[in-house]
C-alpha positions in Angstrom: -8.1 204.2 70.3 -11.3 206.1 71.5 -12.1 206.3 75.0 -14.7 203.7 74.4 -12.7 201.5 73.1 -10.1 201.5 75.5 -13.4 200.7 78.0 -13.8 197.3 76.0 -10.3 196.5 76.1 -9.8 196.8 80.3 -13.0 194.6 80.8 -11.6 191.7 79.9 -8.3 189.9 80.2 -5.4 190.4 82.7 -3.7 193.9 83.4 -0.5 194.7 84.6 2.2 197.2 84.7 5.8 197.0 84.0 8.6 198.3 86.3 10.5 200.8 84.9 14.1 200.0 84.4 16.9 202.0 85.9 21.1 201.5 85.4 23.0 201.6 88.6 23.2 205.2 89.1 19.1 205.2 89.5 19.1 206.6 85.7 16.1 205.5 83.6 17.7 203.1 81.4 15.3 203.0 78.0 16.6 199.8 75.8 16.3 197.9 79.1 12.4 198.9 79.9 11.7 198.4 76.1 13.2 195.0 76.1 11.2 194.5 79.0 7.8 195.4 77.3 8.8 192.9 74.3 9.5 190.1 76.5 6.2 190.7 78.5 3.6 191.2 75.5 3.8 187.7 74.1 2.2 186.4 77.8 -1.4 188.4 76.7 -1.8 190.9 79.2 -4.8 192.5 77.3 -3.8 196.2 78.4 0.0 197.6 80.1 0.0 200.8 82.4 3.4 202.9 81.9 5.0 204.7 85.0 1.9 203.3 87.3 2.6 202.2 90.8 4.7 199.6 90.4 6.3 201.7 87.7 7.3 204.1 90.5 5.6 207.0 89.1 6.6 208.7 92.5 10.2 208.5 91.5 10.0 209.9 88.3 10.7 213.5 87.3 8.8 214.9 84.0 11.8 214.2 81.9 11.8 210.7 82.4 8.3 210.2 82.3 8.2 211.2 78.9 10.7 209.2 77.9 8.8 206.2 80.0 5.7 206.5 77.8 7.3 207.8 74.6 9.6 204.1 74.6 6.4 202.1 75.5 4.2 203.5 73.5 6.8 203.0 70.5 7.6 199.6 71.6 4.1 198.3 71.9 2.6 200.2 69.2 -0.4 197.9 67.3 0.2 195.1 70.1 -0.9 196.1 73.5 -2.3 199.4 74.3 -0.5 201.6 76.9 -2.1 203.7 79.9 -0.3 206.2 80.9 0.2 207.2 84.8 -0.7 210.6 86.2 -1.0 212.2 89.8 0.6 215.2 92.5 -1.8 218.7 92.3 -4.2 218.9 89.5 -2.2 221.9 87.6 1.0 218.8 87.6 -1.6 216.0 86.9 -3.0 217.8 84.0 0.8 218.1 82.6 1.6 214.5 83.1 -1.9 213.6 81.4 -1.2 215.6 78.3 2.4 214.1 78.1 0.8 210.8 78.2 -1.9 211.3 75.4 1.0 213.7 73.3 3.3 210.3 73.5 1.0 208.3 72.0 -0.8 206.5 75.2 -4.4 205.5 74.7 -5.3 206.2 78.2 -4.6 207.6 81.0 -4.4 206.4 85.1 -4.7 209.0 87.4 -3.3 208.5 90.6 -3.9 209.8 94.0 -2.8 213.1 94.4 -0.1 214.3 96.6 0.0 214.4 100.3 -3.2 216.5 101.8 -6.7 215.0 102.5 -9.5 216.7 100.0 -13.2 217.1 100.3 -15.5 215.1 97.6 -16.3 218.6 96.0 -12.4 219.3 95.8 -11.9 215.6 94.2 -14.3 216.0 92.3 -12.7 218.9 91.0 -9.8 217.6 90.3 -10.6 214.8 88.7 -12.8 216.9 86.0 -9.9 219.4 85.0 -7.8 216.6 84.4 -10.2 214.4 82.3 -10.9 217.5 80.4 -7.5 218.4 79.5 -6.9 215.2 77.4 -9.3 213.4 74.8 -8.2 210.4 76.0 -10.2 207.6 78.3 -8.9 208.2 81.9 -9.5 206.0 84.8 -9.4 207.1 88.2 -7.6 205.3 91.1 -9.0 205.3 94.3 -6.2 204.5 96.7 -4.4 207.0 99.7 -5.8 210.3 99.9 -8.2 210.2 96.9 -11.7 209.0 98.7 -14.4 209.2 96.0 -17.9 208.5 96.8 -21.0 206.9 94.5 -21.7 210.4 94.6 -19.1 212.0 93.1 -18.8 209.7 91.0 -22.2 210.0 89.4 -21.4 213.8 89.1 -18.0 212.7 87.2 -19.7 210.5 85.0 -22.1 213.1 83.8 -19.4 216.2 83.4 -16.8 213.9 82.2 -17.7 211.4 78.9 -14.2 210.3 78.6 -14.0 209.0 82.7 -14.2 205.4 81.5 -13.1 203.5 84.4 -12.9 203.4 88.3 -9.8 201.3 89.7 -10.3 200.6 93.9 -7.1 200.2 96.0 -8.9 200.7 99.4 -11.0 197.5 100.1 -13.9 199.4 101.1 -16.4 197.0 100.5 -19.4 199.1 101.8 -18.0 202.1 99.2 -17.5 199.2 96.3 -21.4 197.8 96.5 -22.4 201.6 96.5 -20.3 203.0 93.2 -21.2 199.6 91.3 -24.8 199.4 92.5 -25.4 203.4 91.4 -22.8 203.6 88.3 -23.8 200.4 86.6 -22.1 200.0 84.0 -21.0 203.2 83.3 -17.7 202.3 84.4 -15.1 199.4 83.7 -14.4 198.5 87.2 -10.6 197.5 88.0 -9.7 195.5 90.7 -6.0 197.2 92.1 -5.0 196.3 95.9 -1.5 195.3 96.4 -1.1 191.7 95.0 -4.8 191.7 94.1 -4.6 188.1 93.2 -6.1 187.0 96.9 -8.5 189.8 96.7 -10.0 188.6 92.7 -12.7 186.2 93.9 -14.6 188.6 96.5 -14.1 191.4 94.0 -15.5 189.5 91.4 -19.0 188.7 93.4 -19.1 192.5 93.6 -19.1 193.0 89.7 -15.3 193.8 89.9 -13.9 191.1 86.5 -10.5 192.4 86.1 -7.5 193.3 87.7 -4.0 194.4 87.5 -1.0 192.3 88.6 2.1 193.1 89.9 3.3 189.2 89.8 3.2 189.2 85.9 6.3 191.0 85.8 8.5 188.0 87.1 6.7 185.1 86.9 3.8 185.6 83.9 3.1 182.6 82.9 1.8 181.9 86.3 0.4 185.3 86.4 -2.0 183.9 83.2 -2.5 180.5 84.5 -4.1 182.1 87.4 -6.3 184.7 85.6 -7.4 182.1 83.0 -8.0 179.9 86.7 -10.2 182.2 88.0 -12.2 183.9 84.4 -13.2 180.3 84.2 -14.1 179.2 87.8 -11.3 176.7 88.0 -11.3 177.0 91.8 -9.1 174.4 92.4 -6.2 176.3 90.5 -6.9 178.9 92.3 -6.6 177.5 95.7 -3.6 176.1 95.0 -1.7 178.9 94.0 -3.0 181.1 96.5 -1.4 178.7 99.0 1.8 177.5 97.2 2.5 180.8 95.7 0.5 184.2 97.1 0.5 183.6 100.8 3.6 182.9 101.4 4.9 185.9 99.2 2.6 188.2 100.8 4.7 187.3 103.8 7.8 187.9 102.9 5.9 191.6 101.1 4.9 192.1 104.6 8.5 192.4 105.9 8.9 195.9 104.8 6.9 199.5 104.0 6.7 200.3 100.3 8.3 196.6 100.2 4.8 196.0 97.4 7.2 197.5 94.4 10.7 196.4 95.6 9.5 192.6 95.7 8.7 192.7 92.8 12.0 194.4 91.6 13.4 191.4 93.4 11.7 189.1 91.5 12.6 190.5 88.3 16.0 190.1 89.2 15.7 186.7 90.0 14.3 186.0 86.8 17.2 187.0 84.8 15.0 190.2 83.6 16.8 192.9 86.5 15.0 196.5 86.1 17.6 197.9 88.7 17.1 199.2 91.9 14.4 201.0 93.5 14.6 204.7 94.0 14.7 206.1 97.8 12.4 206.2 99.8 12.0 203.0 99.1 14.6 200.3 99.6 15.3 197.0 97.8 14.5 193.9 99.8 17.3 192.4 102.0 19.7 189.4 101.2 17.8 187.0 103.1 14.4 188.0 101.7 15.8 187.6 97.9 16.8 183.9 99.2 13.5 183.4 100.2 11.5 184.9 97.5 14.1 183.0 95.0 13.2 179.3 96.8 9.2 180.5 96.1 10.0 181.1 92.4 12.1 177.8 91.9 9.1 176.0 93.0 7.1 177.8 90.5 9.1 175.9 87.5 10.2 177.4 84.4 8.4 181.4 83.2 
């Protein structure tokens, strides 16, 4: 899949990414995360991000995330195409980039990089070696530490034909009209804040179609009947399951730091399709929060 055509596929249809399974000892656990992918495709998420956020990427070491993309990549071959995550210093991020694209992924997520605040010029940077280290399409989050500006951006999008796409995690509106009013269409533009759902109508007035979901992973057929809700305008869908469904899980999300990958771990569980615990730091929810999150599923009806 070129670059280009990787572009076409992530402007249109819903997006999501897959926990990574791990056994009881925290190991990654393969035929469970492949099993996973299968039961997943048949709900049409248009394009899957291995070892992304909710992949906990953080938690992985090099060995496993080879093994990550390798097994989806393999399982999804000819049915969905597979992004690869990628982040920490830029010498690390280039490895993890190459790993992706030797593995078979047609794309490439990079992350924010690790811990330190950088200057647009030092983004800008690093965002080049790494596109430039792989012929496949990348798409750069902007999320934490990584900042970028219209301006960089336009200087990425010159140096950097295989930056296809620009995925915001901040919420800055005043830096979203900016990058979409000066990049055009340049770019496939990727909605990704935490349970983005409640953010999809705003994000769409600011030329923002798609977006990944975090949701899809326990309860997809909702996760669809949403997107196909709001693609189409279907407002009153959308209202509805904003308030019987999104609000009051963003409450019980709320309840707890880093709680944004173990809910949905929860909710995995809760639908018979467990990926295991989280990895420290984070920490799976706590018994009373799996009751509650397990009542807001019930309602939900069959998945």
């Amino acid at each position: 899949m070129s670059p280009n055509e990787l572009k076409q596929a992530l402007s249109q249809g819903l997006l999501s990414f897959p926990l990574t399974d791990f056994d009881a000892e925290l190991r990654f656990e393969p035929r469970g995360y492949a099993d996973r992918l299968e039961w997943l495709m048949p709900y049409g998420a248009s394009v899957l991000f291995a070892a992304g956020g909710t992949g906990e990427f953080f938690s992985l070491e090099p060995t496993e995330y080879a093994a990550v993309i390798k097994t989806a990549t393999e399982t999804c071959r000819g049915r969905v195409p597979i992004v690869g995550g990628a982040g920490g210093g830029t010498t690390l991020a280039i490895k993890y980039a190459q790993e992706a694209e030797r593995n078979g992924a047609q794309g490439v997520l990079l992350l924010p990089h690790y811990l330190t605040e950088a200057t647009q010029d030092g983004l800008v940077q690093h965002v080049e070696a790494v596109c430039k280290s792989v012929k496949v399409g990348v798409i750069v989050y902007n999320r934490g530490a990584t900042r970028l500006t219209a301006a960089s951006l336009l200087k990425l999008a010159g140096r950097c034909p295989n930056l296809i796409g620009f995925k915001d995690g901040l919420g800055d509106i005043e830096r979203m009209v900016s990058i979409r009013q000066q990049l055009g269409d340049r770019f496939v533009y990727i909605g990704g804040m935490p349970t983005h759902e409640v953010y999809a109508n705003a994000y769409k007035a600011l030329g923002v179609p798609t977006y990944s979901s975090a949701v899809f992973n326990f309860v997809p057929r909702m996760a669809i009947e949403f997107y196909n809700a709001y693609a189409s305008g279907d407002q009153a869908t959308v209202s509805r399951l904003i308030d019987d469904f999104f609000l009051p899980y963003l409450a019980i999300r709320n309840k707890g730091e880093g709680y944004a990958v173990s809910i949905v771990k929860a909710g995995a569980t809760i639908a018979g399709k467990s990926a295991g615990p989280v990895r420290p730091p984070l920490s799976d929810l706590k018994p009373n929060e799996v009751e509650e999150l397990a009542a807001l599923i019930r309602k939900l009806g069959p998945q």
